[in-house]
ROLUM-975522 format. One record per residue (C-alpha): residue number from 1; x, y, z; residue in one letter. Coordinates in pm, 1 decimal, m for minus. Each point is the difference from the previous one (the first is absolute). Example, Ala and Ser with C-alpha at 12.3 -4.5 7.8 and 13.67 -1.06 7.14 Angstrom:
{nr=1&u=1230.0&v=m450.0&w=780.0&rest=A} $
{nr=2&u=137.0&v=344.0&w=m66.0&rest=S} $
% end
This chain:
{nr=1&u=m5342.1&v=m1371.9&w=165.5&rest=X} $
{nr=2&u=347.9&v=m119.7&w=m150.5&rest=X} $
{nr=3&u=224.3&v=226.6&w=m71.3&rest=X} $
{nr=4&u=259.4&v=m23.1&w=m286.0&rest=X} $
{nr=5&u=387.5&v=21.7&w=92.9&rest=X} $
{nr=6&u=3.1&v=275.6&w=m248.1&rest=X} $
{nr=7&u=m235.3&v=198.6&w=147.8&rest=X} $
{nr=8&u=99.9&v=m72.3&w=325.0&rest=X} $
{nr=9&u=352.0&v=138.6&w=m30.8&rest=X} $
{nr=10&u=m119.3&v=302.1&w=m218.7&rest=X} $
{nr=11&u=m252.0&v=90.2&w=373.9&rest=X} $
{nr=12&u=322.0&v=m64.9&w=222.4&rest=X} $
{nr=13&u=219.4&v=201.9&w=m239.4&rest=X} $
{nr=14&u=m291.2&v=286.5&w=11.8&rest=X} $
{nr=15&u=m33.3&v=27.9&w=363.7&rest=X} $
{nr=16&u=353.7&v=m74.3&w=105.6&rest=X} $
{nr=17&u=183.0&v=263.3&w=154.8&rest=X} $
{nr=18&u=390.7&v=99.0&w=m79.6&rest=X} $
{nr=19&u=149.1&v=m123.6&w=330.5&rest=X} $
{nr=20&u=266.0&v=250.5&w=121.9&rest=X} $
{nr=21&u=266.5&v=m236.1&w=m108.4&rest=X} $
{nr=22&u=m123.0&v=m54.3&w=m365.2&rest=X} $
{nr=23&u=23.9&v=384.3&w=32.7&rest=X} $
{nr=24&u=343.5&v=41.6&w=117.2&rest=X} $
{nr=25&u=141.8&v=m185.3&w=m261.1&rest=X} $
{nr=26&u=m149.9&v=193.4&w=m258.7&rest=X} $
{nr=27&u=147.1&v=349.8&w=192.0&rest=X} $
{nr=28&u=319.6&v=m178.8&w=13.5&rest=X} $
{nr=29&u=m21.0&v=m83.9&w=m401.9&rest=X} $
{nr=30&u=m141.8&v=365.5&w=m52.7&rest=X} $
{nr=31&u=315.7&v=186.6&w=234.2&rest=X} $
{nr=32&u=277.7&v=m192.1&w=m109.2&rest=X} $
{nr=33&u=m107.6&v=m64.7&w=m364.1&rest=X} $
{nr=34&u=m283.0&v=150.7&w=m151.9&rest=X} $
{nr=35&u=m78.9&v=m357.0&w=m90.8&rest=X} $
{nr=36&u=260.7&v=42.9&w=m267.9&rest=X} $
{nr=37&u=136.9&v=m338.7&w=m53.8&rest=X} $
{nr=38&u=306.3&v=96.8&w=m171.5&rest=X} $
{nr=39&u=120.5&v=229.6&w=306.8&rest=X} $
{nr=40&u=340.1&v=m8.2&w=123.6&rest=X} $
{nr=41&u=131.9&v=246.4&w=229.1&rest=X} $
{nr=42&u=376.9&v=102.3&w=73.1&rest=X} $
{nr=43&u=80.8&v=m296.9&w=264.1&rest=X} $
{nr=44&u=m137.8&v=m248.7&w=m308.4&rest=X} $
{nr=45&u=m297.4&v=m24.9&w=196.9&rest=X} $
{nr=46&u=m236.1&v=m181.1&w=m295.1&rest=X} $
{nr=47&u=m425.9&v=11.3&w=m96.2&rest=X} $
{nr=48&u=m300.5&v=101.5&w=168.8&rest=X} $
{nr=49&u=134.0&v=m55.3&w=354.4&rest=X} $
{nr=50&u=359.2&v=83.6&w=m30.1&rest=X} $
{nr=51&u=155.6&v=m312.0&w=59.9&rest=X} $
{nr=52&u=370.3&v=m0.1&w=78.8&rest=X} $
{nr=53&u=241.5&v=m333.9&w=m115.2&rest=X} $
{nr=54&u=75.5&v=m36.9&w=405.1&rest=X} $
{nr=55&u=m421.2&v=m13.5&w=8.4&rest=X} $
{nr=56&u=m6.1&v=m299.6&w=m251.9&rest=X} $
{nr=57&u=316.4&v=m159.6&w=181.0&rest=X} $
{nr=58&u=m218.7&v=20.9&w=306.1&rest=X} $
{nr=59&u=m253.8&v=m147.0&w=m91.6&rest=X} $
{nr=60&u=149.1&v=m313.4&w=m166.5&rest=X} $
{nr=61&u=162.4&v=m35.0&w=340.1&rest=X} $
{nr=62&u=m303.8&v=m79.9&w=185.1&rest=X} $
{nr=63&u=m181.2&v=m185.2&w=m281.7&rest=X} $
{nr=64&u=333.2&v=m210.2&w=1.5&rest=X} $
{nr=65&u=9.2&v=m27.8&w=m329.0&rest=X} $
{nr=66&u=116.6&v=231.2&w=m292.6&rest=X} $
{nr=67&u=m427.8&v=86.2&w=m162.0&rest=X} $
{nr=68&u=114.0&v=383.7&w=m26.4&rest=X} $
{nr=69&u=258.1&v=131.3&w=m278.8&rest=X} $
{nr=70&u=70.5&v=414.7&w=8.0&rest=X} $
{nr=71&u=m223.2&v=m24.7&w=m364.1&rest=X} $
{nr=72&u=m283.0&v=m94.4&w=198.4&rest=X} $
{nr=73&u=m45.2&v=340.4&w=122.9&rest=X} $
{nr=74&u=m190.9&v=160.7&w=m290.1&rest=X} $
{nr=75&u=m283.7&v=m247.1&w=51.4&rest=X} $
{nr=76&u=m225.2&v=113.1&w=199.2&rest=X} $
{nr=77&u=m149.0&v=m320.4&w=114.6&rest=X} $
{nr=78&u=318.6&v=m107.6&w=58.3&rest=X} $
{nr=79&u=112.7&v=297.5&w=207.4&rest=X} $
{nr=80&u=m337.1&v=m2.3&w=198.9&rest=X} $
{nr=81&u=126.1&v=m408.4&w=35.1&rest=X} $
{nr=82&u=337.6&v=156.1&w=187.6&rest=X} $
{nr=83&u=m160.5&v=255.1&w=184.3&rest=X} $
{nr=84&u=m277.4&v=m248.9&w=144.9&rest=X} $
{nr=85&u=321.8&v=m257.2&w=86.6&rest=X} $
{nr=86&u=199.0&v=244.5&w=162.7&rest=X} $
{nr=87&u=m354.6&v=161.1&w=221.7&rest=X} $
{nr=88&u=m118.6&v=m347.1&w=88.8&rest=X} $
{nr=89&u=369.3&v=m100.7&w=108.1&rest=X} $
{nr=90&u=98.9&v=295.9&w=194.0&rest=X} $
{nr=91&u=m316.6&v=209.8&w=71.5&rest=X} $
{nr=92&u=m251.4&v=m302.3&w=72.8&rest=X} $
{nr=93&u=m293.3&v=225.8&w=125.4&rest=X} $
{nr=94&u=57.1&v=213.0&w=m302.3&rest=X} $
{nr=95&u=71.7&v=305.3&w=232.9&rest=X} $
{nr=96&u=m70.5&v=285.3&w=m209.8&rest=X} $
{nr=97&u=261.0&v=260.9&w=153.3&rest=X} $
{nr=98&u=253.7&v=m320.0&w=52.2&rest=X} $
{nr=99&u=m74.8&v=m59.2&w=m421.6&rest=X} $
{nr=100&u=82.2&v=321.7&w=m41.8&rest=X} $
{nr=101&u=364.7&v=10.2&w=121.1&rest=X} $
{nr=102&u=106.9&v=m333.5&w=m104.9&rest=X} $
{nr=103&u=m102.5&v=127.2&w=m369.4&rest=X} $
{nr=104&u=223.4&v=325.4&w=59.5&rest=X} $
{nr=105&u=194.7&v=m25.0&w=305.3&rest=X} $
{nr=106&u=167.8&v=324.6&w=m109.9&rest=X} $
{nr=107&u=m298.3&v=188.0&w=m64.0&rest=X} $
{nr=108&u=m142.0&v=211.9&w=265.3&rest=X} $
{nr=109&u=m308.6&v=145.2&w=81.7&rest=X} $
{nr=110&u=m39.4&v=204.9&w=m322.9&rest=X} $
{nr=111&u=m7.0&v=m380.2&w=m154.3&rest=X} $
{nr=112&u=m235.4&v=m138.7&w=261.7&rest=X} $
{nr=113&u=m272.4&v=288.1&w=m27.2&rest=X} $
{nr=114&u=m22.1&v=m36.0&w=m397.2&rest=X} $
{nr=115&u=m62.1&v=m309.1&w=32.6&rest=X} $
{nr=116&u=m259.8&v=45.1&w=266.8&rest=X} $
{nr=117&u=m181.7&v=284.9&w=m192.4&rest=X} $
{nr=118&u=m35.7&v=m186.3&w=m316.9&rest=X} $
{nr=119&u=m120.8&v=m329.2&w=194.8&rest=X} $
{nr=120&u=m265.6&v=250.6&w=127.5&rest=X} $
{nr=121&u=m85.3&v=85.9&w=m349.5&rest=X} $
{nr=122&u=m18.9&v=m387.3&w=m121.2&rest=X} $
{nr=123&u=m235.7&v=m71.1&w=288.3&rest=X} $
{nr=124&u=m244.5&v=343.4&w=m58.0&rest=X} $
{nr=125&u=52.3&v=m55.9&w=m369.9&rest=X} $
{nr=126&u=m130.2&v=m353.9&w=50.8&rest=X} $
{nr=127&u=m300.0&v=85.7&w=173.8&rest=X} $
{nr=128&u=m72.5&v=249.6&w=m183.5&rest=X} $
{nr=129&u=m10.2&v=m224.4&w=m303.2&rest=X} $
{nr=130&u=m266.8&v=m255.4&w=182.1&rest=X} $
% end
C-alpha cells in the first residue's frame, strides 16, 4: 500500500504528541502576552513574547548580522524566530527552567510557576483533544 504525502502528514499530525517544549512556548506566549500581538508592557517590552530592544540587539549579535529591527516584534513568527535564536545560542539543550530565566531574569518564582501550570494545561489540554 502507498501512501499519499497528504495523508501521511495528516496521520503524523493526528498521533503526534505536544512535546514539552512546543508546550512551553505556548505558556510563555499565554503568561507574558495573552497571545496579544500588539502587547507592550512598561519597559517597551513588545508582542506575544515581550521582547525587549536589548533582546533584538542580542540577537543580531550572534546572527552577526543586523535580520532583527525593534518592528519585528509584533510578528509573531518573527518573535518565535528571536526567541528560537537566542534558546539555541545560549540554552542549547533547551533547558526548560534555564529558558525560563533567560526570558525573565527578573522574574521569580511567581513567574516560573505560571508558566509551569499553564504548560501543564497545554499538555492535558492536548491529550485530551486526541
Amino acid at each position: 500500500m502507498v501512501m499519499r504525502k497528504g495523508c501521511l502528514i495528516a496521520l503524523i499530525a493526528a498521533v503526534a504528541v505536544l512535546s514539552e517544549w512546543d508546550a512551553f512556548i505556548r505558556a510563555l506566549i499565554y503568561v507574558e502576552s495573552r497571545g496579544n500581538t500588539e502587547a507592550v508592557s512598561k519597559c517597551n517590552a513588545v508582542g506575544i513574547l515581550q521582547i525587549t530592544p536589548i533582546y533584538v540587539k542580542e540577537v543580531n549579535r550572534i546572527l552577526k548580522e543586523e535580520r532583527y529591527t525593534l518592528e519585528d516584534r509584533t510578528d509573531p513568527e518573527k518573535s518565535l524566530e528571536m526567541f528560537g535564536v537566542m534558546q539555541d545560542y545560549h540554552n542549547p539543550e533547551h533547558d526548560i527552567d534555564r529558558a525560563i530565566k533567560m526570558h525573565n531574569p527578573g522574574a521569580g518564582e511567581k513567574y516560573s510557576k505560571a508558566i509551569k501550570e499553564r504548560m501543564r494545561h497545554e499538555l492535558e489540554t492536548d491529550l485530551a483533544d486526541r
